[in-house]
N, C-alpha and C positions, 0 to 999 in steps of 0.2 A: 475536595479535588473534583476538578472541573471533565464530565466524560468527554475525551477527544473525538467520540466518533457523533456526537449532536452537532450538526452544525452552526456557527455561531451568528447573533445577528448582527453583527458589524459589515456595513454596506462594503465595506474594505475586502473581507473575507468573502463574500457571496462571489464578487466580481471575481475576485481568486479562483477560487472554486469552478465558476463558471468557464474562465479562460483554460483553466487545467484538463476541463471537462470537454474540452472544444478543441483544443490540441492536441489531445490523445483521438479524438475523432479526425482529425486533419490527417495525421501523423497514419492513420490506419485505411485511409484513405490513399494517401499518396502511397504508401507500403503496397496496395495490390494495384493501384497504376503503374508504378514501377515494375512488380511481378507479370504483369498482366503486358506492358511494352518490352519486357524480356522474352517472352516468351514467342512473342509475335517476331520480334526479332532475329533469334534467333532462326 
């Protein structure tokens, strides 16, 4: 049984991985612009 937490080398997966990795960064990013034009706003 194969460990799920090595990451695998299929160029398929990496790119996953990296978009996953790049969207939770975006996503936390627009999350305290948003916080941060709320507050101004208010």
């Amino acid at each position: 049984m194969k460990n799920p937490f090595i990451p695998s080398r299929s160029p398929i997966c990496r790119v996953a991985d990296w978009l996953m990795i790049f969207g939770l960064a975006i996503a936390g990013l627009v999350a305290v612009i948003a916080a941060l034009l709320s507050q101004v706003m208010a």
